[in-house]
Phi, psi and omega in degrees: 000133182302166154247163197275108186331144155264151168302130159309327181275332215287284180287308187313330162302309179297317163321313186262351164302314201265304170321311174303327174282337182287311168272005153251023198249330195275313179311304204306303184296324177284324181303322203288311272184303233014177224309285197315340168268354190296128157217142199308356187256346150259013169262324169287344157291336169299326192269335189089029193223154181276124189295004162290329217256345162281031160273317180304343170223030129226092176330353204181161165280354191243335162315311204271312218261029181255299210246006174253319143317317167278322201286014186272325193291296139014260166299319161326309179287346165311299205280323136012300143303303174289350216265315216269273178345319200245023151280130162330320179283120194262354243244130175277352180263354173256357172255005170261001177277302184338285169299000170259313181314309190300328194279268204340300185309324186281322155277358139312244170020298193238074213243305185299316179295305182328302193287312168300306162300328151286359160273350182272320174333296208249020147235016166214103203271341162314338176244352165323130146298156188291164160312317145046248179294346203285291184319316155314323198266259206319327193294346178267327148317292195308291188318300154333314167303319185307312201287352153317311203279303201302331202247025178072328187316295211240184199280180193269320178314325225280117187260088167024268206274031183263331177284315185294312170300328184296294211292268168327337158305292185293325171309319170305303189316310204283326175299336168298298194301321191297305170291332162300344205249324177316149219278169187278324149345316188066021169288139176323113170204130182088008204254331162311304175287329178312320189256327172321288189325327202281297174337322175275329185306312194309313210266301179299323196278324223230317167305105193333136173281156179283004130316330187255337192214004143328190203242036152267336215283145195300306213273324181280338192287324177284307198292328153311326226275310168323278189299331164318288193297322179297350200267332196285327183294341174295286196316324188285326185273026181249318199255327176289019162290116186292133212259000000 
């Protein structure tokens, strides 16, 4: 008697269905709980699962609480990145308001994980996320910021990871002040003056002056300088043409 193929797509589906479940059943119990209270037979009663079978796919609990970690981290720079891709705005302060909106909101939103994760940074380094993963996420700031300074916006002088601690910094903090004060609902609130402000700091502190990106600046001035001489090399070469 034949035996019956398994579909391949079939079980890989369920296999990752269950991983899913297995790490948002792991988030839920480490925010609840954190690592040293965690225990694996009850993020596998949450998943609905027998606790031998998250050993089929994570050797530890530090294993598990690794990888829950990165994909969080992760998705951020996903989402981040699109946040970025899909604005309208071509401008660096209304896509660096864009990027501000997102982050305040995403740290409300995950304010208990957020907070986990920076206490295993500094007392459990077995389980730290890598810098990594930090350094992925802050890089849709950096890039952004460079391509301000390329494009004339912001000043040239203007020191990189110094803009980012503003940014980020002041942004945590006010997500802190924010998430405390909020209804047990976790409704939007107050978050609008908060990314204005930052947007004015930016913009007074950090935006070119009409000396650095006007119609003085060395780099517009040479790239006319550029364009004059292609224009005068058309005309000339327009008239030894035959008419």
């Amino acid at each position: 008697m034949a035996t019956k193929a398994v579909n391949p797509e079939t079980q890989r589906a369920k296999l990752e269905r269950k991983e899913r479940a297995i790490l948002e059943a792991a988030r839920g119990v480490f925010v609840e709980h954190g690592f040293d209270g965690a225990r694996m037979s009850e993020i596998a009663r949450r998943a609905q699962i027998g606790e031998g079978t998250i050993y089929s796919y994570y050797e530890s609990k530090a294993e598990l609480m690794l990888t829950v970690l990165q994909q969080f981290w992760d998705g951020l720079t996903l989402e981040a990145e699109a946040v970025m891709a899909s604005s309208q705005v071509d401008g660096f302060f209304e896509r660096l308001q864009a990027l501000a909106q997102y982050h305040l909101s995403t740290v409300i939103e995950n304010a208990d994980f957020i907070n986990l994760t920076f206490a295993l940074r500094r007392n459990n380094s077995e389980v730290s996320v890598s810098r990594d993963h930090l350094r992925h996420y802050v890089a849709v700031f950096d890039n952004l910021f460079r391509r301000g300074q390329d494009r004339g916006e912001i000043r040239q002088d203007a020191v990189l990871w110094q803009a980012r601690d503003v940014f980020y910094g002041t942004l945590e903090y006010s997500a802190r002040s924010i998430e405390m004060t909020m209804d047990a609902d976790r409704t939007e609130r107050h978050q609008g003056p908060v990314v204005d402000q930052m947007i004015s700091l930016f913009r007074a502190h950090y935006g070119a002056g009409p000396d650095e990106y006007g119609l003085a600046s060395p780099t517009l001035n040479n790239l006319s300088s550029k364009l004059d001489r292609l224009s005068e090399q058309f005309d000339a070469l327009s008239k030894r043409l035959p008419q």
